[in-house]
C-alpha positions in Angstrom: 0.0 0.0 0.0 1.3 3.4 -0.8 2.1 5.9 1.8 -0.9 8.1 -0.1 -2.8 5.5 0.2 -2.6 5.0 4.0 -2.8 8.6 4.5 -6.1 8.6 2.9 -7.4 6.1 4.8 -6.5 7.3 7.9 -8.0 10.5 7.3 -11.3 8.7 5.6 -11.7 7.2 9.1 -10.9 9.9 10.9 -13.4 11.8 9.6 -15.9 9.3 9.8 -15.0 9.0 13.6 -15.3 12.6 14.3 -18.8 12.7 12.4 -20.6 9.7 14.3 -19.1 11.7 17.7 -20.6 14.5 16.5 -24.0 13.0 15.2 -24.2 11.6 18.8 -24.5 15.4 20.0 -26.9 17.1 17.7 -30.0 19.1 18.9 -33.0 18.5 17.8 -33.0 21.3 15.2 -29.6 19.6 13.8 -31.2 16.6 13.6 -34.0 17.7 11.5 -31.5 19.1 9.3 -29.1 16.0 9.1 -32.4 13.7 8.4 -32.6 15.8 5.4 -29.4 15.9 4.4 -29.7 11.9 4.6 -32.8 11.8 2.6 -31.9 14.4 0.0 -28.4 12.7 -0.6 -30.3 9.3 -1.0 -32.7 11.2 -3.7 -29.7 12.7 -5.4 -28.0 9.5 -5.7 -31.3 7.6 -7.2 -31.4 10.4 -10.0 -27.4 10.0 -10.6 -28.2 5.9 -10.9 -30.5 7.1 -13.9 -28.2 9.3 -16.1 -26.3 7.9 -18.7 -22.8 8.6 -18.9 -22.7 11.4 -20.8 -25.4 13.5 -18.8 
């Protein structure tokens, strides 16, 4: 494995870490706005699945 390679998975799972601490903390406002985020990222990728290529 390359040294660019670890890197970037050490940081990949940083960043997850630090996310799931941080979803752990969220107010209920944040919550409503994560849940949306979650559901408008899941929309997003359905309408990407759909495209060809070249669109």
């Amino acid at each position: 494995m390359k040294k660019s390679e670890i890197f970037e998975t050490v940081i990949r799972e940083l960043t997850e870490a630090a996310i799931s601490k941080r979803k752990e903390n969220l107010d209920d406002s944040e919550q409503q706005l994560y849940a949306e985020v979650v559901t408008l990222s899941s929309q997003a990728r359905d309408i990407v699945r759909w495209l060809s290529k070249d669109q």
